[in-house]
C-alpha positions in Angstrom: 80.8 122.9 135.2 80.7 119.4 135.2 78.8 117.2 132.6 76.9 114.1 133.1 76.2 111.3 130.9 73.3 109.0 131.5 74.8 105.6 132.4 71.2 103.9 132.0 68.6 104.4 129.8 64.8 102.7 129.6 61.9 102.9 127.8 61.4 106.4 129.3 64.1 107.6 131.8 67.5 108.7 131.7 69.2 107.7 135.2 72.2 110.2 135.9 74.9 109.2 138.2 76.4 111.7 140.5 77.8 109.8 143.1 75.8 110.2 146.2 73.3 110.0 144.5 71.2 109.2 141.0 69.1 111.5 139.1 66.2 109.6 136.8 65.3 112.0 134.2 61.4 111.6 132.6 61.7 111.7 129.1 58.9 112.2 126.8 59.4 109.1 125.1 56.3 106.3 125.5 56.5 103.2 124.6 54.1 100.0 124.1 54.2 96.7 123.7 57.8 96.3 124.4 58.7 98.8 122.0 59.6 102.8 121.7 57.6 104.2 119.5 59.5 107.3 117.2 57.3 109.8 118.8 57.0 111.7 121.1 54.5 113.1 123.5 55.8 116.6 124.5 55.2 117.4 128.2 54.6 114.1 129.3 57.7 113.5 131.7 56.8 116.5 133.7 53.9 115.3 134.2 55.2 111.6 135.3 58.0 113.5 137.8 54.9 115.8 139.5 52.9 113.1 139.7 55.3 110.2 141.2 56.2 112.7 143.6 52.4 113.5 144.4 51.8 109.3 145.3 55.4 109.1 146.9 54.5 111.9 149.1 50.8 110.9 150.1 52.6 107.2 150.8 55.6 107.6 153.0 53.7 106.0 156.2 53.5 102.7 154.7 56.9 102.5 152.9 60.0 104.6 152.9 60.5 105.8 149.1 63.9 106.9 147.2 62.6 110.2 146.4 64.8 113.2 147.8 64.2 116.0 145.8 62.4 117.3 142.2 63.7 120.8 142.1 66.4 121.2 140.1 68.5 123.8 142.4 69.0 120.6 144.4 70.9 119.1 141.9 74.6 119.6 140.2 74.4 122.5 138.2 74.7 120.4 134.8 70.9 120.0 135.7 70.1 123.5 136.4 68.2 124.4 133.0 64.9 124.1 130.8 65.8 120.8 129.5 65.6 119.2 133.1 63.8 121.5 135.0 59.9 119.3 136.0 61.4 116.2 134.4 64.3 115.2 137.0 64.1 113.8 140.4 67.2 113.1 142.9 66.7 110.1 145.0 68.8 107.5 146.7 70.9 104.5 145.5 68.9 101.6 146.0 69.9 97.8 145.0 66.8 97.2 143.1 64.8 94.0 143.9 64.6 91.6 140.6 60.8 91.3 140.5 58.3 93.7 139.0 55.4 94.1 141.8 52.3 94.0 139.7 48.6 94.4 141.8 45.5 94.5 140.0 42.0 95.8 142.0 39.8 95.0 138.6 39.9 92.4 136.3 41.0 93.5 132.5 43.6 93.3 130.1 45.8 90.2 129.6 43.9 89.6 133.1 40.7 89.3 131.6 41.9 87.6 128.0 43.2 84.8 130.6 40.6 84.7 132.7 38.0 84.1 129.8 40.4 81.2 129.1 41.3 79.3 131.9 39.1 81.0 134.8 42.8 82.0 136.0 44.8 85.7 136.1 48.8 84.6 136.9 48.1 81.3 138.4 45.0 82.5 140.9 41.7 80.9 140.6 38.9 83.8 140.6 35.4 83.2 141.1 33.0 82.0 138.2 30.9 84.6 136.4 33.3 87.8 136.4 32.7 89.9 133.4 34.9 92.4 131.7 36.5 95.4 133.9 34.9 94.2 137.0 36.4 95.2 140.3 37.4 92.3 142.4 36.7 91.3 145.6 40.6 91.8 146.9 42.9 93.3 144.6 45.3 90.4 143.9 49.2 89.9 143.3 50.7 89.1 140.4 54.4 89.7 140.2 56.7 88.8 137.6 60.4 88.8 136.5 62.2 92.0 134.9 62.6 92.4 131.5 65.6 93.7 129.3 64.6 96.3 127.0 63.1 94.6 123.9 61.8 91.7 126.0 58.7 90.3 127.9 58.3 90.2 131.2 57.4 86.6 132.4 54.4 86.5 134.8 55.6 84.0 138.4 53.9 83.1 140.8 54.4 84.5 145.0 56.0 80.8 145.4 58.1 81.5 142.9 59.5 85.3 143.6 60.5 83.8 146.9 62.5 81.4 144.9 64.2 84.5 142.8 64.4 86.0 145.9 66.2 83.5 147.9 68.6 83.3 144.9 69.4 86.5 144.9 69.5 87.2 148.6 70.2 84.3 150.6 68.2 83.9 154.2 65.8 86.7 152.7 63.8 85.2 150.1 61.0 85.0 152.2 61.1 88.0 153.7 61.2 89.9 150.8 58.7 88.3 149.1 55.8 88.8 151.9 57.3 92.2 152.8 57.1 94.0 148.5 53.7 92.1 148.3 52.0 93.7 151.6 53.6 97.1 150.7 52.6 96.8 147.2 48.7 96.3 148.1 48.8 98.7 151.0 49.8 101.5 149.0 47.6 100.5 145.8 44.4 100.2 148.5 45.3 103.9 149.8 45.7 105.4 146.5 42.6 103.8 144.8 40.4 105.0 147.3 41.5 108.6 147.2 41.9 108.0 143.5 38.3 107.3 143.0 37.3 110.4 145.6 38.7 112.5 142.3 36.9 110.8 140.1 39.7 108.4 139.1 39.4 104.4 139.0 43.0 102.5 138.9 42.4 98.9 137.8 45.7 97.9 138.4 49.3 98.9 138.8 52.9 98.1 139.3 55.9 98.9 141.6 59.6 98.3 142.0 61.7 98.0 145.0 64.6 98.2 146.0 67.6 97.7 149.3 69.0 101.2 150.8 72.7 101.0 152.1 70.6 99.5 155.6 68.5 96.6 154.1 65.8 97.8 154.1 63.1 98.2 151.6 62.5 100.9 150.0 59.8 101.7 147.2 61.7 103.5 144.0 61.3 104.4 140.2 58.4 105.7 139.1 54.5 105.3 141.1 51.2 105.5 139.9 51.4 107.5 136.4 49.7 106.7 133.3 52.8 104.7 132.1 52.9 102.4 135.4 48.7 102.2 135.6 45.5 102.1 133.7 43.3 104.8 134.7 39.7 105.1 134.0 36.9 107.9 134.6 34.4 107.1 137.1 31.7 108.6 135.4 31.0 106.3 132.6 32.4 103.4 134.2 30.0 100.5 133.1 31.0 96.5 134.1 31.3 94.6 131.0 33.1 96.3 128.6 36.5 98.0 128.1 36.6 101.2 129.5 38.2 104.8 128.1 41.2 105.2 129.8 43.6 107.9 130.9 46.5 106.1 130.1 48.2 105.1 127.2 45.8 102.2 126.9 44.4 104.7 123.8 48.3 104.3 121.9 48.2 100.6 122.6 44.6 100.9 121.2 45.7 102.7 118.2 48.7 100.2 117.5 46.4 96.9 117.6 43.7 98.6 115.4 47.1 99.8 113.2 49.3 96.7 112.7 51.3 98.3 109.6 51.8 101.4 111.4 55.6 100.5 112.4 54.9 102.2 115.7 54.3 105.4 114.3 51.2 107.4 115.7 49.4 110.4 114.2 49.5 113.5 115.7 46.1 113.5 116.9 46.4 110.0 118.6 49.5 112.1 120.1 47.3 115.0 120.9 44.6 113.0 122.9 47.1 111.0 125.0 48.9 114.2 126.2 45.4 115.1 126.7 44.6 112.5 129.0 47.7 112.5 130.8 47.2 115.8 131.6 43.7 115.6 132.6 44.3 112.8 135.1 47.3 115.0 136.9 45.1 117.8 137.5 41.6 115.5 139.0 44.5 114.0 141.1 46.3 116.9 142.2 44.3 120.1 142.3 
C-alpha cells in the first residue's frame, strides 16, 4: 500500500497529493486570531467535510465547485480507515486565485469596530445610523489578499483585486475580479435565505477560488462552516448588540476576555464550541 504525506498544511487541513487529484483532510485543529490554539475540538472536521459538501451540493447551478467525492472507498487505500473516514474530501486541482472572497449580509465584527470609526467597512461608505449586528441593505464585498500562516490578511479594495489580478493573470484581471465577486454574492444570497428558513442567520462569509485545467473558475476549499462564517440563532436575534454565535466567535470570545491564557482553552469552552458546531450541522442538514 502506498503512503501519503501531506505536502500542505493550514490552520486546519491537511491537503494530500495523489496525482490526479488532492485530498484536503479536516483536522480538528481551530485556530483564532492568526494562531493554532494547542487544543483540540474532537469531531469538528467531520463536521466541516459533511457540511462543505452540504453548501457545495445545494450551489452547483451558480458555480462549478472542486468537490468530487467524501467517501473514503473513492480514495487510495492509504485513506481507507477511521482516521480519515468523514474528515477527507477528493476534489480537483485547481490553481487557486490570490484573493480571499470575503461578503458580509450584516454589519459586525472588525466591520462594525470600523464602521463606528470612520462610517466605512473596507473602503465602502454605509449609510448613517447603522447599529450593531444590523443586516444591510445589500450584502457587500470586501476581499482581501491571502495570508501566510502566522500572518494578517490585508483588507483591498474591488479596484485593487483587479490589480492583483491582472498581475497575476494578464488580460484577465478584470474578468476575474467581476466574475469571484458576482459568484461570491450569489451563492452567499442563496444560502442565507435557506439558512435563515432553519433558523440560522449568516452575517457574513468567505470563499476561495480557484482555475481548473480549462480556465475556468471554480469555487474550492472549504464553504460555509463555522470556521469560514459567523452563524447566529434567529430566535434571539436582537439589532444592537453582539449576538451568540454558532461559530467559534465564543473561542475568540474566550481569548479576548483571557489575554494570559497563551491560547489555551478550558475544556468546557471546548465542550460548548463542539456543541455549537454540531448544533448548526444538524438545523442545516436534517
Amino acid at each position: 500500500m502506498q503512503e501519503y504525506k501531506p505536502f500542505k498544511e493550514g490552520k486546519v487541513r491537511e491537503i494530500y497529493d495523489t496525482g490526479d487529484e488532492l485530498i484536503l483532510v479536516a483536522t480538528d485543529r481551530i485556530s483564532a486570531f492568526d494562531h493554532i490554539l494547542k487544543n483540540k475540538i474532537t469531531g469538528k472536521g467531520k463536521i466541516l467535510t459533511q457540511m462543505s459538501k452540504f453548501w457545495f451540493d445545494m450551489t452547483g447551478d451558480i458555480v462549478k465547485n472542486h468537490m468530487i467525492s467524501t467517501d473514503v472507498a473513492d480514495m487510495p487505500e492509504y485513506f481507507r480507515n477511521e482516521r480519515f473516514e468523514g474528515r477527507s474530501m477528493l476534489v480537483k486541482k485547481l490553481e487557486m486565485l490570490p484573493i480571499e472572497c470575503i461578503v458580509r449580509g450584516y454589519i459586525t465584527g472588525s466591520g462594525w469596530e470600523s464602521y463606528k470609526k470612520t462610517g466605512l467597512v473596507c473602503g465602502i461608505k454605509l449609510p448613517e445610523g447603522l447599529k450593531e449586528s444590523e443586516q444591510l441593505a445589500e450584502p457587500i464585498y470586501t476581499p482581501s489578499t491571502k495570508a501566510e500562516l502566522g500572518e494578517h490578511d490585508e483588507n483591498i479594495s474591488f479596484e485593487q483585486s483587479v490589480s492583483v489580478l491582472e498581475k497575476a493573470y494578464p488580460g484577465r484581471g478584470e474578468e476575474l475580479a467581476g466574475k469571484i465577486k458576482d459568484h461570491t454574492i450569489a451563492i452567499y444570497k442563496k444560502c442565507a435565505e435557506y439558512a435563515k428558513s432553519k433558523g440560522i442567520i449568516i452575517a457574513d462569509t468567505k470563499f476561495e477560488f480557484g482555475l481548473d485545467e480549462k480556465g475556468e473558475v471554480v469555487v474550492g476549499d472549504e464553504m460555509l462552516t463555522p470556521d469560514s462564517s459567523r452563524f447566529w440563532p434567529v430566535d434571539g436575534y436582537v439589532i444592537g448588540q453582539s449576538e451568540p454565535s454558532y461559530d467559534k466567535q465564543y473561542v475568540r470570545d474566550y481569548l479576548k476576555a483571557n489575554p494570559d491564557s497563551d491560547y489555551d482553552l478550558p475544556d468546557d469552552v471546548i465542550d460548548r464550541t463542539i456543541a455549537k458546531y454540531e448544533e448548526a450541522l444538524e438545523k442545516l442538514t436534517v
